[in-house]
OpenMM code with the backbone's topology and positions (N, CA, C; nanometers):
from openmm import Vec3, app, unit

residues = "UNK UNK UNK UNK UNK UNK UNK UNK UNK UNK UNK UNK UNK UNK UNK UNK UNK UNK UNK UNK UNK UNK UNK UNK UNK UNK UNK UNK UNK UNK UNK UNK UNK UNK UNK UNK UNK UNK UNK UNK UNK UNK UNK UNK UNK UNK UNK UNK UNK UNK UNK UNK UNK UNK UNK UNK UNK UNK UNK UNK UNK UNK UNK UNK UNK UNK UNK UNK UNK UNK UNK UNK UNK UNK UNK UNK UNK UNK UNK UNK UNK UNK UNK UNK UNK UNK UNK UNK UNK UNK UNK UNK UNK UNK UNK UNK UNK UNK UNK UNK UNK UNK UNK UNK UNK UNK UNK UNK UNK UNK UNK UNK UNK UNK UNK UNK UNK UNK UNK UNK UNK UNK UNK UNK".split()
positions = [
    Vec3(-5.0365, -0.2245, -5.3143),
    Vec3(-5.0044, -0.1513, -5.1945),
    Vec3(-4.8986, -0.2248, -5.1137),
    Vec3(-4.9435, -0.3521, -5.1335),
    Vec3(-4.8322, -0.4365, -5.0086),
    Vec3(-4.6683, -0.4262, -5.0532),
    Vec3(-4.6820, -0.3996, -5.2195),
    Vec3(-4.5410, -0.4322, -5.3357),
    Vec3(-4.5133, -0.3024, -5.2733),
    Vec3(-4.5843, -0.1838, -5.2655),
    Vec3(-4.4691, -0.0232, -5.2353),
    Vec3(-4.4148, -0.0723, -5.1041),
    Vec3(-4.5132, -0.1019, -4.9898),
    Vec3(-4.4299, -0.1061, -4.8700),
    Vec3(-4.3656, -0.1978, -4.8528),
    Vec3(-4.3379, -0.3357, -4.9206),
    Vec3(-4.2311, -0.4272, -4.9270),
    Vec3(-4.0617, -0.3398, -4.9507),
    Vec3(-4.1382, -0.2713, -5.0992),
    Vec3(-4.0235, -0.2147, -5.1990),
    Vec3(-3.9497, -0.0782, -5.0700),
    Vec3(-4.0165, 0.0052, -5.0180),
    Vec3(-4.0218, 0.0978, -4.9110),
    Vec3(-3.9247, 0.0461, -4.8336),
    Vec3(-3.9370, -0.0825, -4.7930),
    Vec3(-3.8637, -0.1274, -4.6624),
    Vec3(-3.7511, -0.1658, -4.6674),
    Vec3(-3.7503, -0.2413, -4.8099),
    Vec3(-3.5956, -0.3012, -4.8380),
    Vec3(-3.5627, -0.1766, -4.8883),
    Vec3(-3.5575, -0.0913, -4.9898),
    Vec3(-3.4889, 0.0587, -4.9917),
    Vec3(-3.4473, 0.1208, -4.8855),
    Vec3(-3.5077, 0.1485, -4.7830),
    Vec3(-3.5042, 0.2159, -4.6263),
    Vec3(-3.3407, 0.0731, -4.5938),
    Vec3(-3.3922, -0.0129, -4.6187),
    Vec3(-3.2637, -0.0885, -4.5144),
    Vec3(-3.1350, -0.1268, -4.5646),
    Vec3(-3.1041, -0.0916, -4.7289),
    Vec3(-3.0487, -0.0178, -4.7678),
    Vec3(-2.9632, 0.0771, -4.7877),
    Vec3(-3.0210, 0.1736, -4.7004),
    Vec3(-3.0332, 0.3138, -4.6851),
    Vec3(-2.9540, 0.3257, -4.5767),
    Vec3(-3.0148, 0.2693, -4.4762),
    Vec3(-3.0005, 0.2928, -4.3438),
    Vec3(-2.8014, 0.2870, -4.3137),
    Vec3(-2.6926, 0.1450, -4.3374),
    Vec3(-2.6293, 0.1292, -4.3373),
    Vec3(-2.5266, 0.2137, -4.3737),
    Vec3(-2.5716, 0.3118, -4.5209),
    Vec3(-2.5111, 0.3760, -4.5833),
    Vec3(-2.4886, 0.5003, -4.5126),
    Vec3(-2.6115, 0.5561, -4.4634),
    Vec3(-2.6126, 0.6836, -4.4263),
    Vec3(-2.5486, 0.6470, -4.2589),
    Vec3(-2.5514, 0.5555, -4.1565),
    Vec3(-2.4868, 0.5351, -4.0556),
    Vec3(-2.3406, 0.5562, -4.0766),
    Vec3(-2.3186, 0.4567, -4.1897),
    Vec3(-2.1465, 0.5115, -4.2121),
    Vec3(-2.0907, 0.6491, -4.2830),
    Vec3(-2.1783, 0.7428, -4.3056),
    Vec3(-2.1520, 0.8311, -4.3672),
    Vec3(-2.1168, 0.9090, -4.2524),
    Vec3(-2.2837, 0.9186, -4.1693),
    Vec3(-2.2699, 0.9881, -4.0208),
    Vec3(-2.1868, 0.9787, -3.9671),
    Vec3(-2.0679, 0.8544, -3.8979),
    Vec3(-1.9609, 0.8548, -3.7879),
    Vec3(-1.8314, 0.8542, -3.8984),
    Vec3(-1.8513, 0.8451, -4.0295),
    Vec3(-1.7366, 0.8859, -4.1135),
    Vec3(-1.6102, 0.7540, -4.1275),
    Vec3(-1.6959, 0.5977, -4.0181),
    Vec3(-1.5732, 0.5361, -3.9991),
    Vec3(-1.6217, 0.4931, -4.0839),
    Vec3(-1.5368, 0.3400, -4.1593),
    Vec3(-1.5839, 0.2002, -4.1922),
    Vec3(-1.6616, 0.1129, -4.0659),
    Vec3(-1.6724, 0.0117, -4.1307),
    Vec3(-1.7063, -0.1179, -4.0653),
    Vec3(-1.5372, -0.1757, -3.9439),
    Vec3(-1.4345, -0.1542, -4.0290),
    Vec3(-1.2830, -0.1931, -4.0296),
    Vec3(-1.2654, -0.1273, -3.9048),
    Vec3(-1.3070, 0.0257, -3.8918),
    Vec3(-1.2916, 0.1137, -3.8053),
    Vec3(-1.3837, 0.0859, -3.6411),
    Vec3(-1.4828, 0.0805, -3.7081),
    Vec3(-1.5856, 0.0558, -3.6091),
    Vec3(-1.5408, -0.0552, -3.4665),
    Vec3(-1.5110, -0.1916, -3.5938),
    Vec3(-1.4560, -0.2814, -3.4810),
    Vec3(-1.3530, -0.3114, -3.4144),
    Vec3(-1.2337, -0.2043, -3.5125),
    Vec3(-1.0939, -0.2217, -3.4015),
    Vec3(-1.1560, -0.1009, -3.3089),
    Vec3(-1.2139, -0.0293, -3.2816),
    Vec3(-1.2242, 0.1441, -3.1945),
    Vec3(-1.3238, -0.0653, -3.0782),
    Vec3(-1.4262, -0.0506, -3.1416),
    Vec3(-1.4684, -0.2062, -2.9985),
    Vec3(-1.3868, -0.2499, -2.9099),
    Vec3(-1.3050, -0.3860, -3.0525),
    Vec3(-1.2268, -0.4431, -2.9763),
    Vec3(-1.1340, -0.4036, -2.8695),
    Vec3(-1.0334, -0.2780, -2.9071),
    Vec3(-0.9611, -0.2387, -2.8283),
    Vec3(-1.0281, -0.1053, -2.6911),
    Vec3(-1.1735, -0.1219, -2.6930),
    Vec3(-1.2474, -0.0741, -2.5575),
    Vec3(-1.2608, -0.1543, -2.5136),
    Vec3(-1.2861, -0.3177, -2.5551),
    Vec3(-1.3126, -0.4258, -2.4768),
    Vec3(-1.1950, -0.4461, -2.4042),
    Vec3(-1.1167, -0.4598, -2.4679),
    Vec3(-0.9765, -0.4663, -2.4481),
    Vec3(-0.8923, -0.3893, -2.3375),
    Vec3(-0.9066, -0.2728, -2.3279),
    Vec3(-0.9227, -0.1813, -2.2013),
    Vec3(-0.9935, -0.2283, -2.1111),
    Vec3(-1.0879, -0.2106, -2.1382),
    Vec3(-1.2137, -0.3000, -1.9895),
    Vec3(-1.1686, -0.3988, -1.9384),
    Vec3(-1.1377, -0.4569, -2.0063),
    Vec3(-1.0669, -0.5419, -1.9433),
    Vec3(-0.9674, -0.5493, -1.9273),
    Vec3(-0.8295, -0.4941, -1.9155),
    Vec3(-0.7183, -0.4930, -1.8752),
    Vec3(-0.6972, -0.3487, -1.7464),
    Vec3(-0.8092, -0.2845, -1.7300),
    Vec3(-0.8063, -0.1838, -1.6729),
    Vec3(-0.8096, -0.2410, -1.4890),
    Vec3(-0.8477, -0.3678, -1.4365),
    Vec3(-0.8120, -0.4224, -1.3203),
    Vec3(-0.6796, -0.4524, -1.2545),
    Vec3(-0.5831, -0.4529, -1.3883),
    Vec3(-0.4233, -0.5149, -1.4037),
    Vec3(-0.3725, -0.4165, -1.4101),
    Vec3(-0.4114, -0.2946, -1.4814),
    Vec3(-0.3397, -0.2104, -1.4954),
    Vec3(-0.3339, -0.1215, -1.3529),
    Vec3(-0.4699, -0.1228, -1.2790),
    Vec3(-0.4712, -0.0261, -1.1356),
    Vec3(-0.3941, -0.1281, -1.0367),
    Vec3(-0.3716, -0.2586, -1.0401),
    Vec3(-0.3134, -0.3238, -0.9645),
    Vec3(-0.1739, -0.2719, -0.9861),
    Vec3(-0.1081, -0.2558, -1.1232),
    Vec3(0.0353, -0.2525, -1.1696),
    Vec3(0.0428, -0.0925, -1.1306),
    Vec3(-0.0226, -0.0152, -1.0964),
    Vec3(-0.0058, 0.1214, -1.0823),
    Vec3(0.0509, 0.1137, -0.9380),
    Vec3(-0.0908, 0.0356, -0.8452),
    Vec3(-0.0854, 0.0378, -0.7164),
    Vec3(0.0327, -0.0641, -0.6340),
    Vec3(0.0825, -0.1552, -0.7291),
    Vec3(0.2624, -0.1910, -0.6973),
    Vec3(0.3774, -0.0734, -0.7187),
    Vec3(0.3519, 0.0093, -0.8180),
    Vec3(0.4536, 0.0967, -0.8776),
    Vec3(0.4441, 0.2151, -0.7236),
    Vec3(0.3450, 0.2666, -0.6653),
    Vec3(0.3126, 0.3190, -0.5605),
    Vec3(0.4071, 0.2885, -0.4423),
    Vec3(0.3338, 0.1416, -0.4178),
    Vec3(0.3899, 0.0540, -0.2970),
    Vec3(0.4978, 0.0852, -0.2852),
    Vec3(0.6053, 0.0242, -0.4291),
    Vec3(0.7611, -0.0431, -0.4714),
    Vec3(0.8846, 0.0967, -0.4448),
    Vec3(0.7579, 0.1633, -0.5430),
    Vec3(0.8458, 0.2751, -0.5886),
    Vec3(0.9172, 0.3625, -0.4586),
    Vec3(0.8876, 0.4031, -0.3891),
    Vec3(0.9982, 0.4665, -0.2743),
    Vec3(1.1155, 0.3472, -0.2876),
    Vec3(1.0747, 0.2481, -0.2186),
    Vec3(1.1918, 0.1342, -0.2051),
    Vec3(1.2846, 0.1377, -0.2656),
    Vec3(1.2592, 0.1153, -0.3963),
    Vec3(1.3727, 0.1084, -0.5289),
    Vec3(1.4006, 0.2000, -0.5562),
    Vec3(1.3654, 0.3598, -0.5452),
    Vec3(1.4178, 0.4241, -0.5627),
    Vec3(1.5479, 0.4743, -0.4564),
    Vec3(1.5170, 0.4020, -0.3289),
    Vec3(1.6501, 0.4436, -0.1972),
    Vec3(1.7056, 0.3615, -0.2345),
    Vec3(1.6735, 0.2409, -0.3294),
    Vec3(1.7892, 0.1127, -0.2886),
    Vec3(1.8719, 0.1334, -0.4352),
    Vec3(1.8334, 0.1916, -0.5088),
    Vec3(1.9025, 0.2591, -0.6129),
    Vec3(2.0103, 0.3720, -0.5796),
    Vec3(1.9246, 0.5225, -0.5261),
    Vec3(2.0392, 0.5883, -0.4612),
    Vec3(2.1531, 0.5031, -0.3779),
    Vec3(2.1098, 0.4627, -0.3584),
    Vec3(2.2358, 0.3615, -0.1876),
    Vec3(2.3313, 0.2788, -0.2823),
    Vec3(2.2762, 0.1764, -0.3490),
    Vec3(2.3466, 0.0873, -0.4529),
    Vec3(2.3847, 0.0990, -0.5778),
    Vec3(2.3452, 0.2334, -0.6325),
    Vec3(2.3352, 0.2459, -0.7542),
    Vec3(2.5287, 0.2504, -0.7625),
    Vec3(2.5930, 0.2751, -0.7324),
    Vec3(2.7186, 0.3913, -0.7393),
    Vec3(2.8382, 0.2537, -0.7423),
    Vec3(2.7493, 0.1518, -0.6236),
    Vec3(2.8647, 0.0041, -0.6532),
    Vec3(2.8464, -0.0497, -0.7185),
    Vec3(2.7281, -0.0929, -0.7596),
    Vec3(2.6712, -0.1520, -0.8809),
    Vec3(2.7661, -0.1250, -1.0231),
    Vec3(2.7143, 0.0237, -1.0399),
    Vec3(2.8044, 0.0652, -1.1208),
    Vec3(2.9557, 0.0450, -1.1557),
    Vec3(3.0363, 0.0653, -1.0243),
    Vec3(3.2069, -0.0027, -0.9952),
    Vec3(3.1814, -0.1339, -1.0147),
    Vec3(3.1083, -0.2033, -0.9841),
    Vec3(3.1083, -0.3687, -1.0509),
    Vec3(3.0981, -0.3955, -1.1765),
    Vec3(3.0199, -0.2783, -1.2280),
    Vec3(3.0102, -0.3610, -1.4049),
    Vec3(3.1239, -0.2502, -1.4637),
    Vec3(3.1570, -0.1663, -1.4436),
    Vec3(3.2743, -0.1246, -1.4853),
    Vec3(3.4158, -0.2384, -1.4864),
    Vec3(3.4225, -0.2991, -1.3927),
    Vec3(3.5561, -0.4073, -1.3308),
    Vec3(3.5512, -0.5520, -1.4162),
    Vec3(3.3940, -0.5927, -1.4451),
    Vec3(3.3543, -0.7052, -1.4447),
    Vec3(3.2894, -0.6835, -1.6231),
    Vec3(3.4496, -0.7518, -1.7370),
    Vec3(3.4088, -0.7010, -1.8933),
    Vec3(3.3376, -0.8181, -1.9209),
    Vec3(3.2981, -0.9344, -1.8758),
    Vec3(3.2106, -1.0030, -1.9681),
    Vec3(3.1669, -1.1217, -1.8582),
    Vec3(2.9976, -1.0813, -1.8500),
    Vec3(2.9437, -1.1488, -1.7686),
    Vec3(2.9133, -1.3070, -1.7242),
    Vec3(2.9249, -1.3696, -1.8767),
    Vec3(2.9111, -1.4412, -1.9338),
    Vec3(3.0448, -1.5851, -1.8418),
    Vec3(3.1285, -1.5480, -1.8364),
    Vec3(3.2579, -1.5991, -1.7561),
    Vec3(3.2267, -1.6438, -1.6018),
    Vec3(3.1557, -1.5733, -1.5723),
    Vec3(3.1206, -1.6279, -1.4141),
    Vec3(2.9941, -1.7123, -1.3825),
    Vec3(3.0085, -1.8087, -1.3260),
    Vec3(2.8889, -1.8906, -1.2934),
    Vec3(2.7819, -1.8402, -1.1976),
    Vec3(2.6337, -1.8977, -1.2109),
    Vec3(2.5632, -1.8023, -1.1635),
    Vec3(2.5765, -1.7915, -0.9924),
    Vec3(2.4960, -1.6467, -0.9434),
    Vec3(2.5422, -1.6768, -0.7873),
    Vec3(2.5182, -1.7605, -0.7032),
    Vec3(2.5751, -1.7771, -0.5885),
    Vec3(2.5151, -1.8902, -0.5125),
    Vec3(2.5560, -1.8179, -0.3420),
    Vec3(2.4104, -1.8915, -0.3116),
    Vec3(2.4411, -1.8080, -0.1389),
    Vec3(2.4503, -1.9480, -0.0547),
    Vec3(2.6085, -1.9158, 0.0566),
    Vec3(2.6393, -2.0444, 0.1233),
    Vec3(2.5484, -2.0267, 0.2462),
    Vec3(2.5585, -2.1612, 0.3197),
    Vec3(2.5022, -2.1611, 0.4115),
    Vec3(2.4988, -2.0430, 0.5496),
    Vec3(2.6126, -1.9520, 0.5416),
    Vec3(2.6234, -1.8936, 0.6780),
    Vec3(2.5466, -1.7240, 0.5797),
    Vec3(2.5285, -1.7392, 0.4546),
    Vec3(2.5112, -1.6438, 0.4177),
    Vec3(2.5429, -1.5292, 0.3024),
    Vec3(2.6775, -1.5633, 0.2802),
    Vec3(2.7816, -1.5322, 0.2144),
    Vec3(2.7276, -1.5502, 0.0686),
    Vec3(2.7265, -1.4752, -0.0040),
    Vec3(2.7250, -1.5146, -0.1532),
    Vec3(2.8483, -1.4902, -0.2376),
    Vec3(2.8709, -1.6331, -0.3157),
    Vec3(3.0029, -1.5979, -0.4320),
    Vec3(2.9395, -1.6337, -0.5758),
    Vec3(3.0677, -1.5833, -0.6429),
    Vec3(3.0225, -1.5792, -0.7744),
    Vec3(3.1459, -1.6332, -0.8128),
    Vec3(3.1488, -1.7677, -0.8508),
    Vec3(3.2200, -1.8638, -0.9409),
    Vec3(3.2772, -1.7909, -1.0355),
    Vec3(3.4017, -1.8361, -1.0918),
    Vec3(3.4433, -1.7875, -1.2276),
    Vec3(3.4654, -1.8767, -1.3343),
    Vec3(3.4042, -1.9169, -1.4169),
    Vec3(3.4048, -2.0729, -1.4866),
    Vec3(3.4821, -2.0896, -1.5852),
    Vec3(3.5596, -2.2670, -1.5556),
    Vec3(3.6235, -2.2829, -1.5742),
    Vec3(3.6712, -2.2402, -1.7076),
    Vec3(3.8121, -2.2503, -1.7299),
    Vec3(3.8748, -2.1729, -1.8439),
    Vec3(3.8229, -2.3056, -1.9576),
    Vec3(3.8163, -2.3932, -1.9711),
    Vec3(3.7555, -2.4833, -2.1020),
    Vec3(3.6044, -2.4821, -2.1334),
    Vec3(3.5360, -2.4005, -2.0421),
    Vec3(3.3628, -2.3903, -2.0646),
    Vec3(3.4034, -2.2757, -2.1303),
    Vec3(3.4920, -2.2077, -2.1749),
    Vec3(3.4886, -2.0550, -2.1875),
    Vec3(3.5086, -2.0910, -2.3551),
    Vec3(3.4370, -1.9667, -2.3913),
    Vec3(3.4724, -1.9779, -2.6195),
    Vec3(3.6381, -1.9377, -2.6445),
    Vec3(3.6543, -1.9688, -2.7173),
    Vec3(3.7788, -1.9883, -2.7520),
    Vec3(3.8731, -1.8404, -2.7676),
    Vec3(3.7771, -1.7372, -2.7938),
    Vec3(3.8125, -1.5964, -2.8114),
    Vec3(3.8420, -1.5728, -2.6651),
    Vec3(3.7941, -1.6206, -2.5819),
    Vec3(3.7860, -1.5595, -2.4696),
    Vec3(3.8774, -1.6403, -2.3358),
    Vec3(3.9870, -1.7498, -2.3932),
    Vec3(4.0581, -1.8623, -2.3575),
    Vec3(4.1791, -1.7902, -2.3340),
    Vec3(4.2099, -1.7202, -2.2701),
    Vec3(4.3285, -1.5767, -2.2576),
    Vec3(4.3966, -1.5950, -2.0943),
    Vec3(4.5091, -1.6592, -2.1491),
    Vec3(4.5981, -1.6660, -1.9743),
    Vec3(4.6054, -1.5126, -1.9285),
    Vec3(4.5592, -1.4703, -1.8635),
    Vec3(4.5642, -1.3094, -1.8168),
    Vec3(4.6261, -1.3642, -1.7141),
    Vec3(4.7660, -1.2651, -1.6906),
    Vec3(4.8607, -1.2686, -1.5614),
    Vec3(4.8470, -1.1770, -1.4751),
    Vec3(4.8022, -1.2038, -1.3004),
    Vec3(4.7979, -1.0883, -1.2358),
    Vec3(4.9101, -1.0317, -1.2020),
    Vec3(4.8783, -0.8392, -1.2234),
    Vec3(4.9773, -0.7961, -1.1642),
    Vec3(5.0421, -0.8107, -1.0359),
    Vec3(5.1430, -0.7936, -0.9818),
    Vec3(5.2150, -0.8473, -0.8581),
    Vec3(5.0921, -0.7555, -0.7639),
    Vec3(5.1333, -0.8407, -0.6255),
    Vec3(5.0257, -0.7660, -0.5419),
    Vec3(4.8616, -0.8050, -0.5591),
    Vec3(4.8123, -0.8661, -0.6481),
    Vec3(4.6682, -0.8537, -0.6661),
    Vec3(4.6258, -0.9802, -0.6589),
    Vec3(4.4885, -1.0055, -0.6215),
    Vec3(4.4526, -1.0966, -0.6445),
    Vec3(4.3381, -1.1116, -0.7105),
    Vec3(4.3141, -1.2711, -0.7881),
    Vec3(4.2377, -1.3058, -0.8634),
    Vec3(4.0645, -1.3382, -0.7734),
    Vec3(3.9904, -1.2741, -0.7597),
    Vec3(3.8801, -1.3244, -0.6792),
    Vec3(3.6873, -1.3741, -0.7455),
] * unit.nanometer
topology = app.Topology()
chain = topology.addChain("A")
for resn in residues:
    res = topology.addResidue(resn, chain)
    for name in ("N", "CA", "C"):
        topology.addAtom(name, app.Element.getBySymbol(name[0]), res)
């Protein structure tokens, strides 16, 4: 009697595994990436309502300071062919920010080009 319900139990457990994965149709493979990446949510879901609730805040802002700036911005990188040539900005003491143009021997050799201004213009 004790050998059927031994034999009973390990058959049943068996059993059990097989017919679970039959029921939800996943694997094992399945099972634990569908987990991981709920854990994964759960937890990134604090960062993500924070990053929403900046996009909220920000978003008017950047979007006027876009309309307003967008249009010179634009005339600057149109004027200005390779960024790479000017040193980074720097703001002087009264306020003023310039943008260096570096020197012609830091520059690659392709790009080592006496450009002559036209009369009238200046180099700034």
């Amino acid at each position: 009697m004790k050998r059927i319900v031994l034999i009973s139990i390990v058959l049943a457990s068996f059993a059990m595994p097989a017919s679970a994965q039959e029921d939800t149709g996943k694997s094992l493979m399945e099972q634990g990436a569908e987990l991981f990446f709920e854990g994964l949510r759960k937890e990134m879901e604090p960062a993500l309502d924070d990053l929403l609730g900046l996009a909220d805040e920000f978003g008017p802002a950047m979007q006027s300071f876009l309309q307003e700036m967008g249009p010179a911005l634009a005339e600057l990188a149109a004027q200005v062919k390779d960024w790479s040539a000017y040193e980074a900005p720097e703001i002087l003491p009264n306020g003023d920010i310039i943008i260096r143009k570096k020197p012609v021997e830091d520059l690659p050799e392709h790009e080592n080009k006496d450009e002559e201004n036209p009369e009238g213009t200046t180099d700034i």
